[in-house]
DSSP file (Angstrom, degrees, kcal/mol; ACC not computed):
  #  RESIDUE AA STRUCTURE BP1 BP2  ACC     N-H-->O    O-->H-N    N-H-->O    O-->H-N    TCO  KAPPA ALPHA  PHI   PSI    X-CA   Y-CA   Z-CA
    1    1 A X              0   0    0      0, 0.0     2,-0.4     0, 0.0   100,-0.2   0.000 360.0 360.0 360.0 139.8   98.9  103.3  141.5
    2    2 A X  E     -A  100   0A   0     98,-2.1    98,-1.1     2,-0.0     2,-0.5  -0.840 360.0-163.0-112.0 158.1  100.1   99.8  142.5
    3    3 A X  E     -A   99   0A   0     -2,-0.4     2,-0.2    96,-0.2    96,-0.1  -0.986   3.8-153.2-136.8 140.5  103.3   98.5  142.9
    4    4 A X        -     0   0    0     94,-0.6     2,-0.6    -2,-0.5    94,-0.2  -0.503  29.4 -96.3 -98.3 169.5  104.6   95.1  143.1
    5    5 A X  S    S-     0   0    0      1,-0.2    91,-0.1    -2,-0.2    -1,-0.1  -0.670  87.9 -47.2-100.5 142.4  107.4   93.4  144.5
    6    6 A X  S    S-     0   0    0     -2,-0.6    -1,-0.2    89,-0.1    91,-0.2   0.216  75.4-158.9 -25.1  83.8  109.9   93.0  141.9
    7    7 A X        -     0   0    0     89,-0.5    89,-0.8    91,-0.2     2,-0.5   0.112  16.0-120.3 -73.5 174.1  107.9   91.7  138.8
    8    8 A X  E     -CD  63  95B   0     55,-1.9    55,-5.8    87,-0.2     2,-0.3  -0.973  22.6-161.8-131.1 117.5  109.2   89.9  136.0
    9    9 A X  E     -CD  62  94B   0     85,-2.8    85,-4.1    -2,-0.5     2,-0.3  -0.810   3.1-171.4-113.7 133.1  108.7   91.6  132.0
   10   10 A X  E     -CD  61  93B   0     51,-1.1    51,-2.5    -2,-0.3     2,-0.3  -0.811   4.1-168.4-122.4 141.3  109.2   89.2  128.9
   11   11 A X  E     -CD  60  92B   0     81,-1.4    81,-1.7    -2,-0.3     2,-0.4  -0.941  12.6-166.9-125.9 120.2  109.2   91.5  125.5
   12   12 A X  E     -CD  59  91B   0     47,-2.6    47,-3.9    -2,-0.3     2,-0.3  -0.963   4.1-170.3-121.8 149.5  108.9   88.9  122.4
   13   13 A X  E     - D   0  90B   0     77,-1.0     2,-0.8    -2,-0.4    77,-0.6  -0.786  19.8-130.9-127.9 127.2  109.5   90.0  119.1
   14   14 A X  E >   - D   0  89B   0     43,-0.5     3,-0.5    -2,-0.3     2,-0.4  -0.841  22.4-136.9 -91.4 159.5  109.0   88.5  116.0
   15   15 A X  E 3  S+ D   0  88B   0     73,-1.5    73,-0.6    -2,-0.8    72,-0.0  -0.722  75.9   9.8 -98.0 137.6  111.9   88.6  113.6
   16   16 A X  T 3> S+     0   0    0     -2,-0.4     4,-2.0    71,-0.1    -1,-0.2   0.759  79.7 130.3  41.5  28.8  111.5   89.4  109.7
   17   17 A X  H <>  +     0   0    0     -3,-0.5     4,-0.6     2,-0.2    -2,-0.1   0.558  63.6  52.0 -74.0 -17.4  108.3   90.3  110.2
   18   18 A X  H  > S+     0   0    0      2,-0.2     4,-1.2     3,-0.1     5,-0.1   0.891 113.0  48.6 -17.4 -65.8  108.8   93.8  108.2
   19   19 A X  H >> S+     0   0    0      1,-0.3     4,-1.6     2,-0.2     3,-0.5   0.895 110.8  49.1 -59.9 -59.9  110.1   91.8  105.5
   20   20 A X  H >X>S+     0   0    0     -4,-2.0     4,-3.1     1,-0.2     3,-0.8   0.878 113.1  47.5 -40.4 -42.6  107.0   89.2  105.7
   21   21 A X  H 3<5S+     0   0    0     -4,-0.6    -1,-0.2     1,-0.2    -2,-0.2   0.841 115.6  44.7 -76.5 -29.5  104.6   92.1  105.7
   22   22 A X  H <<5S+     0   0    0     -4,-1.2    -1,-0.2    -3,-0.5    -2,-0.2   0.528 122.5  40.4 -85.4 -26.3  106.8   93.7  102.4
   23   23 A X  H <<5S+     0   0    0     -4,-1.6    -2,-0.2    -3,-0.8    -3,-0.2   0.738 129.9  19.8-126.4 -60.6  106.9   90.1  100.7
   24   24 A X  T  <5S-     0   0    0     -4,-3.1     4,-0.4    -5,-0.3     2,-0.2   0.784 106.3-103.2-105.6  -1.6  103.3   88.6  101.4
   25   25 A X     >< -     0   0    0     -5,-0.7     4,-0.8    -4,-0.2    -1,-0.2  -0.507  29.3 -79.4 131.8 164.2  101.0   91.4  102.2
   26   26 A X  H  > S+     0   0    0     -2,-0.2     4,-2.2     2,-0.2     5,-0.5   0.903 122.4  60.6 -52.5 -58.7   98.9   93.4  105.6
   27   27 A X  H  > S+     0   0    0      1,-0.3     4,-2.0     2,-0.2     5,-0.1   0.919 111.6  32.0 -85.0 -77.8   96.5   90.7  105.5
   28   28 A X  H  > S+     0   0    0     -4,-0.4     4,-2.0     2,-0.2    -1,-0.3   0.788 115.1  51.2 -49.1 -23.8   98.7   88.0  106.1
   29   29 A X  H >X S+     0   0    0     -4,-0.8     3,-3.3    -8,-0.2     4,-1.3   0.917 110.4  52.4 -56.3 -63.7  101.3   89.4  108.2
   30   30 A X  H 3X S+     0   0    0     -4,-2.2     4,-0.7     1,-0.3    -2,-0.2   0.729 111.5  53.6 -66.4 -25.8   98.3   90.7  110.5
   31   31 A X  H >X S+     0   0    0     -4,-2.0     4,-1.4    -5,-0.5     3,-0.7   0.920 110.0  50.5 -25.0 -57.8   97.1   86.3  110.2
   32   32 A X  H <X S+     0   0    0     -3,-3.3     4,-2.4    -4,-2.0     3,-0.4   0.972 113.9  35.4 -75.8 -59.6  100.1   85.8  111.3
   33   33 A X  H 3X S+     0   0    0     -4,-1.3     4,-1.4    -5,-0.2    -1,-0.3   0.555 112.0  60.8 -35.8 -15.0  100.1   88.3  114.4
   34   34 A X  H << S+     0   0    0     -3,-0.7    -2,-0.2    -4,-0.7    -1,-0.2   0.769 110.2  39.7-101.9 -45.2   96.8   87.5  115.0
   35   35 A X  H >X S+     0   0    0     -4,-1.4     4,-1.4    -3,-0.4     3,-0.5   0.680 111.4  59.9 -67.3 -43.6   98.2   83.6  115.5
   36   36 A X  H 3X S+     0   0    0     -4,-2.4     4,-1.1     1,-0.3     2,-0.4   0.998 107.4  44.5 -54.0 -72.5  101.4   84.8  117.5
   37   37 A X  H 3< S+     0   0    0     -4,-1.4    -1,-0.3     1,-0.2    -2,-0.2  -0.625 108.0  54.9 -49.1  58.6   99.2   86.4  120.2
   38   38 A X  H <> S+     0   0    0     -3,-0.5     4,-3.3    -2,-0.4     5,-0.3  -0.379 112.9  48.4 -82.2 -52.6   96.9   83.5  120.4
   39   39 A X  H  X S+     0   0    0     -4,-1.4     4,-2.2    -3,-0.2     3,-0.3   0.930 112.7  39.3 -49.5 -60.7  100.2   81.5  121.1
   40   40 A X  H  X S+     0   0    0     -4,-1.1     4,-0.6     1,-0.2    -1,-0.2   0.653 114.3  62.9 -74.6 -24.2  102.1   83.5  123.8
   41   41 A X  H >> S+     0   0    0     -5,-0.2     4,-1.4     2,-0.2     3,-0.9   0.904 107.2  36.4 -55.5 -42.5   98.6   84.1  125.3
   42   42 A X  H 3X S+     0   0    0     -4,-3.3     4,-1.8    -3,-0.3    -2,-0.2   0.940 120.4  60.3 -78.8 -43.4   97.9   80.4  126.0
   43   43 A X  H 3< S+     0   0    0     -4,-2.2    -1,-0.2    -5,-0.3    -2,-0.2   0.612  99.5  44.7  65.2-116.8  101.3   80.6  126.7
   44   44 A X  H XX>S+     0   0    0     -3,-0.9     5,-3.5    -4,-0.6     3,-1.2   0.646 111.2  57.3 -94.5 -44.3  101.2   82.9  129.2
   45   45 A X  H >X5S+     0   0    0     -4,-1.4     3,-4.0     1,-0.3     4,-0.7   0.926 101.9  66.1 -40.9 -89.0   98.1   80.9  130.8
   46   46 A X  H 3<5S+     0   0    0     -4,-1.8    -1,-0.3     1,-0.3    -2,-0.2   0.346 109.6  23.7  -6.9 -40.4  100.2   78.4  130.8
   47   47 A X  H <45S-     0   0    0     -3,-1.2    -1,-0.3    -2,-0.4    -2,-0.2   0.199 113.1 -90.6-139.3  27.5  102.6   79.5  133.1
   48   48 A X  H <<5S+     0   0    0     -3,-4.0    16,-0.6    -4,-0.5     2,-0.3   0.940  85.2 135.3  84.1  51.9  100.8   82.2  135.5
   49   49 A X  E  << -E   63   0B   0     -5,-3.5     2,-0.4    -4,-0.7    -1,-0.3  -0.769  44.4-145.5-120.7 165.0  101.8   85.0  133.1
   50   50 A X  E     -E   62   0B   0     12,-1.2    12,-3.1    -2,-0.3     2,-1.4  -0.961  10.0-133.6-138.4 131.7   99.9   87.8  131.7
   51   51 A X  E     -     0   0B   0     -2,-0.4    10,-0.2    10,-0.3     9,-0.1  -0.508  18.5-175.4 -59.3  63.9  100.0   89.5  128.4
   52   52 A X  E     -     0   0B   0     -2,-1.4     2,-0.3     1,-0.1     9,-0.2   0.764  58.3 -29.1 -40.6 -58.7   99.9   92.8  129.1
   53   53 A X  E     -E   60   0B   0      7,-0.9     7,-2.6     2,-0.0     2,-0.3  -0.983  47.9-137.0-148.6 155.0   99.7   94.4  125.3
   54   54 A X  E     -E   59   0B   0     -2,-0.3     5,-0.2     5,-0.2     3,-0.1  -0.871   8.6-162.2-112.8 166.7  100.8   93.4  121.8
   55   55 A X        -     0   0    0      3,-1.9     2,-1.0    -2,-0.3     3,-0.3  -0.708  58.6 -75.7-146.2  88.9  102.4   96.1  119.6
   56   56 A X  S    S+     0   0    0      1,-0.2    -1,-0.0    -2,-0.1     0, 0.0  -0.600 128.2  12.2  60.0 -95.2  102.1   94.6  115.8
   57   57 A X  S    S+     0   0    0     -2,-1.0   -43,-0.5   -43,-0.1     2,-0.3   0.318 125.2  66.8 -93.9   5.2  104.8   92.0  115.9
   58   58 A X        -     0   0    0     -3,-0.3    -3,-1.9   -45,-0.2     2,-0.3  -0.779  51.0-167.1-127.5 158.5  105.5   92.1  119.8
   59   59 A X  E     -CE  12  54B   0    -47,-3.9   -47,-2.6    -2,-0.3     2,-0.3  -0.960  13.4-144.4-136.2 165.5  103.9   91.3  123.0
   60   60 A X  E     -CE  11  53B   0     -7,-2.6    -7,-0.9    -2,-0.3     2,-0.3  -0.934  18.8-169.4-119.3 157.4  104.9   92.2  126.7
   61   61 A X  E     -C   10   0B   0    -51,-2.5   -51,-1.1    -2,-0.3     2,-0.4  -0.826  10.2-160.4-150.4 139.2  104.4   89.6  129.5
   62   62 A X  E     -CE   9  50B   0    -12,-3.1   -12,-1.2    -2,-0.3     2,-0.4  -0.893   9.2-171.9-136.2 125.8  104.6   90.2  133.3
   63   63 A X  E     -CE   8  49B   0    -55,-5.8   -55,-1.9    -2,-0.4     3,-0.1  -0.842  20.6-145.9-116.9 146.2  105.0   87.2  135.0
   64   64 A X  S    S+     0   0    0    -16,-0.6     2,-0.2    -2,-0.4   -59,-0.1   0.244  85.8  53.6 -90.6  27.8  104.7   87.6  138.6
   65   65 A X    >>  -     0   0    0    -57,-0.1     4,-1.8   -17,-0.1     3,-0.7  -0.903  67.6-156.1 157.1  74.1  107.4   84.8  139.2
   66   66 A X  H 3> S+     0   0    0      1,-0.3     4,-2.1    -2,-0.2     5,-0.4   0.965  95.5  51.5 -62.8 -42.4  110.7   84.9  137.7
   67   67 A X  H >> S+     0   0    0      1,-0.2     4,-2.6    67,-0.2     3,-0.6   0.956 115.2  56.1 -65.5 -28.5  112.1   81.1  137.6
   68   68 A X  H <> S+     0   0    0     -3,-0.7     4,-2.7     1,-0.2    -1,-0.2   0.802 105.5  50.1 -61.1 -34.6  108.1   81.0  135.8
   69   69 A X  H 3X S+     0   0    0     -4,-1.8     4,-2.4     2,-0.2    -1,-0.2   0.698 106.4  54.4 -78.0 -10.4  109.3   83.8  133.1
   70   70 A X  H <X S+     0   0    0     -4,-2.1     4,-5.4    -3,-0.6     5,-0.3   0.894 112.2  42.8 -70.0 -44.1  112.4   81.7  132.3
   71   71 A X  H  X S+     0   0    0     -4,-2.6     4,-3.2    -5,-0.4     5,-0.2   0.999 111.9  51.2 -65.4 -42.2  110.2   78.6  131.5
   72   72 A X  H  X>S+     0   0    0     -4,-2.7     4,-1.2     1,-0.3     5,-0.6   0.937 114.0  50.2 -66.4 -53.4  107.5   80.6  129.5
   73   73 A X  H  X5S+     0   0    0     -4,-2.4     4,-3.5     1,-0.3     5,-0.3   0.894 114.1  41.4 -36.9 -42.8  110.8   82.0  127.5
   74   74 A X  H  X5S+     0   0    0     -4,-5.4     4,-1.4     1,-0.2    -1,-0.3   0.960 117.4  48.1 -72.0 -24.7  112.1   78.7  126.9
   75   75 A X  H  X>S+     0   0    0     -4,-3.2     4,-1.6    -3,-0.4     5,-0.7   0.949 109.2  55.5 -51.0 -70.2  108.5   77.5  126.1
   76   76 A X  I  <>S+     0   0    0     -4,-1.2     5,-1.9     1,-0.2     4,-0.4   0.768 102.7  51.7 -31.5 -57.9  108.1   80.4  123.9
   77   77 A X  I  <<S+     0   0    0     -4,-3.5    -1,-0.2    -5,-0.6    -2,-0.2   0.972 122.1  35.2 -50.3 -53.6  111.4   79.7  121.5
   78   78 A X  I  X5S+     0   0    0     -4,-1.4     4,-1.6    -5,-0.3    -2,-0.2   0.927 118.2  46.3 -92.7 -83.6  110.0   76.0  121.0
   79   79 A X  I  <5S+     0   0    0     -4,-1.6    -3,-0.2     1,-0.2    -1,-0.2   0.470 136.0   3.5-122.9  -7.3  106.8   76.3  121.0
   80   80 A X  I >4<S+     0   0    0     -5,-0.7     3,-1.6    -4,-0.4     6,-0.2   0.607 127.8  54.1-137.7 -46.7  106.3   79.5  118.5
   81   81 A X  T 34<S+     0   0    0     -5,-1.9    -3,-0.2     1,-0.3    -2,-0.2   0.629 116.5  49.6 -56.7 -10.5  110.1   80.4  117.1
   82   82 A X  T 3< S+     0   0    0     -4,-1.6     2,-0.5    -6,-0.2    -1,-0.3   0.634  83.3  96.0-106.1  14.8  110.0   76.5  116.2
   83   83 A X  S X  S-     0   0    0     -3,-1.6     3,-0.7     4,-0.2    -1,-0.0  -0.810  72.9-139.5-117.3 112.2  106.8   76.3  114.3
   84   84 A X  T 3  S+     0   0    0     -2,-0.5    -1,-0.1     1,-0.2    -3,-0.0   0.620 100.1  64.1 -40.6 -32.7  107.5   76.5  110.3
   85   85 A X  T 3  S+     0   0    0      2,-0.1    -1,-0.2    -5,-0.0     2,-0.1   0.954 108.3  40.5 -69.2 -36.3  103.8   79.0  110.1
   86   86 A X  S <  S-     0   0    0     -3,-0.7     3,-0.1    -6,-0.2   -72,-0.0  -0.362  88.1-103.2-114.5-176.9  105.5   81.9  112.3
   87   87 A X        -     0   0    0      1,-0.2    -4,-0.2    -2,-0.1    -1,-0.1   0.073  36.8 -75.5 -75.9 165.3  108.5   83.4  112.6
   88   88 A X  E     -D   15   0B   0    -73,-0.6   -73,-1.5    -6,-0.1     2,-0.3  -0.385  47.9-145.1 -65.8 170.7  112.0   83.5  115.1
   89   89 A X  E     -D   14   0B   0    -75,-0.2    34,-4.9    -8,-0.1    35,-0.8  -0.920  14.6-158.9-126.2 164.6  111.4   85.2  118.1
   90   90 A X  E     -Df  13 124B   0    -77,-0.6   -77,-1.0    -2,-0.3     2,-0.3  -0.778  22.7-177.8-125.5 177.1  113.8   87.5  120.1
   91   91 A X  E     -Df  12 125B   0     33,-1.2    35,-1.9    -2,-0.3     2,-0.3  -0.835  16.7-151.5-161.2 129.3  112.9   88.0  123.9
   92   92 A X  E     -Df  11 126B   0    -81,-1.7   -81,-1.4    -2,-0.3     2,-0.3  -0.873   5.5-156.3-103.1 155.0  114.2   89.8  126.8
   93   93 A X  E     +Df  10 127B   0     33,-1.4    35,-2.2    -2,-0.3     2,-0.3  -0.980  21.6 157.6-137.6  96.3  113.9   89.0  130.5
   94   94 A X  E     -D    9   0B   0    -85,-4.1   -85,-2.8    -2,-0.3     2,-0.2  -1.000  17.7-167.8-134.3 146.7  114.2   91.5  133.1
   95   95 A X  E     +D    8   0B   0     -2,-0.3    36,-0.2   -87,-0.2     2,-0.2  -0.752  46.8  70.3-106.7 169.7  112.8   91.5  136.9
   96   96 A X        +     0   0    0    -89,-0.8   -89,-0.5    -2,-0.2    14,-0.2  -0.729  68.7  14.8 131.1-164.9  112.8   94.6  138.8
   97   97 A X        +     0   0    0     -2,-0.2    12,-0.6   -91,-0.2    13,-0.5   0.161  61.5 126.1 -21.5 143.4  111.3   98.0  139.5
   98   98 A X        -     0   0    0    -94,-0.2   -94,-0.6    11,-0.2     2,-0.2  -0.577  40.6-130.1 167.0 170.7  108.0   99.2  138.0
   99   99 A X  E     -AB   3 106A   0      7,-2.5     7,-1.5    -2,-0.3     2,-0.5  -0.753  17.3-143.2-103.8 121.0  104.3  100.8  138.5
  100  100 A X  E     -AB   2 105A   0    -98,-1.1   -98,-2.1    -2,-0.2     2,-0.4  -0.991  17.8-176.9-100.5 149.2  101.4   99.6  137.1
  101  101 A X  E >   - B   0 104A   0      3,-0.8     3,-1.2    -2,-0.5     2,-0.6  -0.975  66.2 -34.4-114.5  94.8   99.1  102.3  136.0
  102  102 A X  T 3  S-     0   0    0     -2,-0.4    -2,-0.0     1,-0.2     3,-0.0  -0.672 125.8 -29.8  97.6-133.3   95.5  101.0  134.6
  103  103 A X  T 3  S+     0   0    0     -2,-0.6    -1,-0.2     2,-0.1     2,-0.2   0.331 125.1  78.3 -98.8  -1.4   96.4   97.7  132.8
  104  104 A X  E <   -B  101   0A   0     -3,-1.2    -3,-0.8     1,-0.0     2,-0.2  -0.486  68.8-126.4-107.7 175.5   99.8   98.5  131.9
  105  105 A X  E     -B  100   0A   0     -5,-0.2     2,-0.3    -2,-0.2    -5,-0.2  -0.817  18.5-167.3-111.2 157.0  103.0   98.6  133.4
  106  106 A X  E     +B   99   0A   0     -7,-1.5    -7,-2.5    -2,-0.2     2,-0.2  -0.945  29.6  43.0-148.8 156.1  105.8  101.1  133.7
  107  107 A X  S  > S-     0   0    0     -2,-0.3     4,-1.7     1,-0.2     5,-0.3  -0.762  85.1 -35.6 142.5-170.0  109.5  101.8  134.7
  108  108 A X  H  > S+     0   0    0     -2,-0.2     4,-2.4     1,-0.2     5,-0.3   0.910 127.3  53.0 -58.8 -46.2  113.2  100.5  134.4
  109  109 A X  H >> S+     0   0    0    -12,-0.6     4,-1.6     1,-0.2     3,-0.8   0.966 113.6  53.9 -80.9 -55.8  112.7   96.5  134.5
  110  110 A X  H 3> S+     0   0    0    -13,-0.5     4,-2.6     1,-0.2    -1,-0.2   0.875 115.7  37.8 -12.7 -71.1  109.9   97.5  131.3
  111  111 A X  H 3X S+     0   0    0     -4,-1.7     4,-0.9     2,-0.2     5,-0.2   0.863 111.8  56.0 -53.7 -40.5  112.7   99.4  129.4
  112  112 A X  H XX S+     0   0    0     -4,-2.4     3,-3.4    -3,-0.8     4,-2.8   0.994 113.8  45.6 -71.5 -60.7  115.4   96.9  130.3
  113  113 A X  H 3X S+     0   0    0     -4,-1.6     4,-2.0     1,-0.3     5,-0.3   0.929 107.6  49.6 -36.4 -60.4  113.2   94.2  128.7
  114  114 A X  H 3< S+     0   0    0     -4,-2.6    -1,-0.3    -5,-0.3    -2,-0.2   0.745 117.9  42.9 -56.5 -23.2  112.3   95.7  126.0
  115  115 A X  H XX S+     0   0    0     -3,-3.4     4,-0.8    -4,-0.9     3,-0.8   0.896 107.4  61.2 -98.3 -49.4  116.3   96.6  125.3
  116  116 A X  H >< S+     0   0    0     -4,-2.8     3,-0.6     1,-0.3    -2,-0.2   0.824 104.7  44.2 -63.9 -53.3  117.3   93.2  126.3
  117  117 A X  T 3< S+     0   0    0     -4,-2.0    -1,-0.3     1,-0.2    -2,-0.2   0.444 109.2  59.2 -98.1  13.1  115.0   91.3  123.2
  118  118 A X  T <4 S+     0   0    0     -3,-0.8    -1,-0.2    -5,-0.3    -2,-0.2   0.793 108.3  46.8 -76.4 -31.3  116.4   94.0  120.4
  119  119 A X  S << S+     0   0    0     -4,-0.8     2,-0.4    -3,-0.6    -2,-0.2   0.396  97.2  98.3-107.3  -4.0  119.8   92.8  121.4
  120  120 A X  S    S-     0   0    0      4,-0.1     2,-0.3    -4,-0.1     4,-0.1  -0.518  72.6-120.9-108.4 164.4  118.9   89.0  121.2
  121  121 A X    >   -     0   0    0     -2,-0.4     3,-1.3     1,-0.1   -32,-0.1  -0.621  46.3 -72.7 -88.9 150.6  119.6   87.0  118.5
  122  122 A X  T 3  S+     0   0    0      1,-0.3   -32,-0.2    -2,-0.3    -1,-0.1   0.075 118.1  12.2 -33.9 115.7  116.7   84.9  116.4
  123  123 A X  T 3  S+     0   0    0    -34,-4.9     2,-0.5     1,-0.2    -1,-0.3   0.686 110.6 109.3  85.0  -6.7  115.5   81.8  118.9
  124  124 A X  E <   -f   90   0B   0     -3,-1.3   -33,-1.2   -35,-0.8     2,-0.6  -0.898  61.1-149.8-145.0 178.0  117.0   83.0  121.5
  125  125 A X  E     -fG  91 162B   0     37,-1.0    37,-7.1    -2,-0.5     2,-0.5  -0.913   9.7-155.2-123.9 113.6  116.2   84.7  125.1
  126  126 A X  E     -fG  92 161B   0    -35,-1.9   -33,-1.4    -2,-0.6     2,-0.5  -0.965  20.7-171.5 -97.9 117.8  118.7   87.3  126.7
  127  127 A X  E     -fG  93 160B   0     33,-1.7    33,-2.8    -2,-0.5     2,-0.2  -0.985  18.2-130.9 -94.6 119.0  117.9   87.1  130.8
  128  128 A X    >>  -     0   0    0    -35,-2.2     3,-1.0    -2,-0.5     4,-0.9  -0.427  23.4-109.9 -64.3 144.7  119.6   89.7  133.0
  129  129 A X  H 3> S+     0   0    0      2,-0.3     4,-0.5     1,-0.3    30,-0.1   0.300 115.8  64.2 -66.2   6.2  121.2   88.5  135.9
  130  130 A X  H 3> S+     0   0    0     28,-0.2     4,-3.3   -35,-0.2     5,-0.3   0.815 108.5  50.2 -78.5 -40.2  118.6   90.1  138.4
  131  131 A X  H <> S+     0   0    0     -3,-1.0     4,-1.5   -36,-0.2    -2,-0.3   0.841 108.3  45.8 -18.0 -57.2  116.4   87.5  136.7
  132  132 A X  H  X S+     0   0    0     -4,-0.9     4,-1.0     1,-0.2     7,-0.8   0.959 116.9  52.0 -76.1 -32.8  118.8   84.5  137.1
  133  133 A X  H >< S+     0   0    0     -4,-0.5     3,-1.2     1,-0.3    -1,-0.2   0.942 106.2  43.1 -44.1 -63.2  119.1   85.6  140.6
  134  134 A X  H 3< S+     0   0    0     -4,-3.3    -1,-0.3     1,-0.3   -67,-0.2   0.703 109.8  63.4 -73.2 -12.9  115.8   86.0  142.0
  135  135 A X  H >< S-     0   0    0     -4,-1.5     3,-0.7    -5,-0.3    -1,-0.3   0.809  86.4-167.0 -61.6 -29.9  114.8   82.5  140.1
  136  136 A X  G X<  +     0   0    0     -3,-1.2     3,-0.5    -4,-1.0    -1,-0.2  -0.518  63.8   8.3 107.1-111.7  117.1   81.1  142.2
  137  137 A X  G >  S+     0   0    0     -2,-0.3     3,-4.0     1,-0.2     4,-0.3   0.927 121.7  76.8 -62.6 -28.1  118.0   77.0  140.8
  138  138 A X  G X  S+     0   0    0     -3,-0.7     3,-1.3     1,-0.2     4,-0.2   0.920  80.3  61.7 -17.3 -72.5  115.9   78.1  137.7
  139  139 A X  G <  S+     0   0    0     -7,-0.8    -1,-0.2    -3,-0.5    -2,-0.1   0.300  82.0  88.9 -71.5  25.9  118.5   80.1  136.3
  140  140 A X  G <  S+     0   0    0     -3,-4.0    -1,-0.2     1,-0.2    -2,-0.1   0.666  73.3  64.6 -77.7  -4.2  120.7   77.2  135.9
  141  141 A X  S <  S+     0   0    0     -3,-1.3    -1,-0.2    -4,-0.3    -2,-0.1   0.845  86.3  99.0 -91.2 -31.3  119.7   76.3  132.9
  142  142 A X        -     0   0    0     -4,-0.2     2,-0.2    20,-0.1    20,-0.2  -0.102  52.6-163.3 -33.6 138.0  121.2   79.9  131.5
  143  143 A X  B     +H  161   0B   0     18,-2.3    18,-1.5     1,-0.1    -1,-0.1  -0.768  46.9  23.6-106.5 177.6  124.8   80.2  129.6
  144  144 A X        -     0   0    0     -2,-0.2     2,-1.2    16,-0.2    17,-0.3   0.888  63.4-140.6  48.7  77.8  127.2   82.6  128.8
  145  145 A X        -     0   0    0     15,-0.1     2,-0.6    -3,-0.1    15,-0.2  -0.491  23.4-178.9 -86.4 103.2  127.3   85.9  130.7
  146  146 A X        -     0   0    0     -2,-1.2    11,-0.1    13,-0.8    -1,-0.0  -0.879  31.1-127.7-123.9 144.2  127.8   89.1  129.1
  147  147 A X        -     0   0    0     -2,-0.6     2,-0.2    11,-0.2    11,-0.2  -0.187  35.3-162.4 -60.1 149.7  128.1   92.4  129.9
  148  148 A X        -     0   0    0      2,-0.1     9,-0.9    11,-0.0     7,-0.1  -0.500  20.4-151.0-154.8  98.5  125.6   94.8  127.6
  149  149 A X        -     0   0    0     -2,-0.2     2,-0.4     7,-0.2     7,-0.1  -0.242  23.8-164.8 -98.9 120.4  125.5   98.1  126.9
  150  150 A X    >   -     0   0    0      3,-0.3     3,-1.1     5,-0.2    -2,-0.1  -0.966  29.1 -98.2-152.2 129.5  121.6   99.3  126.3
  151  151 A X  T 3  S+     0   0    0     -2,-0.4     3,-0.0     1,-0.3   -36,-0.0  -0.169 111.0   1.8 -19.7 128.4  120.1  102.7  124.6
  152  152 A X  T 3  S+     0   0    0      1,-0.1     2,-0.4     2,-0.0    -1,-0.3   0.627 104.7 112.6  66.2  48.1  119.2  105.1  127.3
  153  153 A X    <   -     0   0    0     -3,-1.1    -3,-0.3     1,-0.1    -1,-0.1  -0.998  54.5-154.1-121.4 133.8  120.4  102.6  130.7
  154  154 A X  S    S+     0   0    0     -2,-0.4     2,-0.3    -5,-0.1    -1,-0.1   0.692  70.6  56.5-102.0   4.7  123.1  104.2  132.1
  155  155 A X  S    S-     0   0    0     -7,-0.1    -5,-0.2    -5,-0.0     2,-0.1  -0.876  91.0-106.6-109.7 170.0  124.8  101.1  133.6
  156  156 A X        -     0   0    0     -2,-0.3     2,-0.4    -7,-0.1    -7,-0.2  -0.495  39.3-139.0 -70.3 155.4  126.0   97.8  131.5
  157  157 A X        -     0   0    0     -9,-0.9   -11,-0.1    -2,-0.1    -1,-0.0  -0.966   6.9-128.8-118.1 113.2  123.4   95.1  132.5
  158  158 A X        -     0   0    0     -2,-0.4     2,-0.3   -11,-0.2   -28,-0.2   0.122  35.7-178.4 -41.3 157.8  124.9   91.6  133.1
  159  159 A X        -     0   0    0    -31,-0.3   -13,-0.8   -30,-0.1   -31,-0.3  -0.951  11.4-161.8-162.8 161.3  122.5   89.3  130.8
  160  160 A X  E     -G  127   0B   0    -33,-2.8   -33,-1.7    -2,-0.3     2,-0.6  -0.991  25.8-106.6-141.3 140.7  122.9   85.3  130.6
  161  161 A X  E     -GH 126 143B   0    -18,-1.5   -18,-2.3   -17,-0.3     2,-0.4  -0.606  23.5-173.7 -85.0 152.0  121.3   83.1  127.5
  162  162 A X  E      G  125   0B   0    -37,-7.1   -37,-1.0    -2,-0.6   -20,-0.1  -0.853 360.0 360.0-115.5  95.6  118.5   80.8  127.2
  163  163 A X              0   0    0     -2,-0.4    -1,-0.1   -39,-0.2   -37,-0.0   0.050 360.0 360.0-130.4 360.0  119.0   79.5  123.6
């Protein structure tokens, strides 16, 4: 077991991807997935990240850097949620706690991520305020600060958007 100093987990989603899969078939949606990951992997190069795993329409990211996970979000909205072949994206942004075990990760800033892009709206990127923090002038580029209520967390988590 390893631990790190308060890493930073990106969860991206695609959005109406059920619907795609229901409306043009398995073989293209998985084209399409196949083309998402390719994206958020170079990506992820791109900006010192790594792709920890996809799961169908999602990937998880740990960028060891926070003000670095803000850009690959905003990078990530424009450069696959704007592209007419794929889909919107949703994304959450959380730094903090967690394990890695293997290749993977686990623990609360995982979960918070992962709760954080269910809750965000098509195009856009909910970053929690331990995020904005530890990025320091990075998280200026954030609006709107709202309180948020998340499935199994048992405090609200402050969140800001990157739209």
């Amino acid at each position: 077991m390893r631990r790190h100093p308060a890493p930073t987990f990106l969860f991206v989603d695609l959005v109406g991807y059920t619907a795609l899969t229901d409306e043009r078939g398995d073989e293209a949606a998985a084209a399409l997935a196949r083309e998402f990951r390719r994206t958020t992997g170079a990506l992820c190069r791109e900006h010192g990240a790594t792709q920890v795993k996809s799961m169908g329409d999602g990937v998880m990211i740990w960028a060891p850097d926070p003000a670095a996970a803000i850009a690959l979000a905003a990078a990530v909205v424009e450069r696959v949620g704007g592209r007419p072949d794929l889909l919107p994206v949703r994304i959450g942004v959380h730094t903090g706690s967690a394990v890695m075990r293997g290749c993977d990760w686990y623990g609360a800033a995982v979960n918070v991520a992962a709760r954080l892009s269910r809750q965000a709206e098509p195009n856009q990127a909910l970053v929690s305020a331990a995020t904005r923090e530890a990025a320091g002038g990075a998280g200026d580029a954030l609006s709107g600060c709202a309180e948020l209520e998340l499935r199994g967390v048992r405090r609200p988590v402050s969140v800001w958007r990157l739209a």
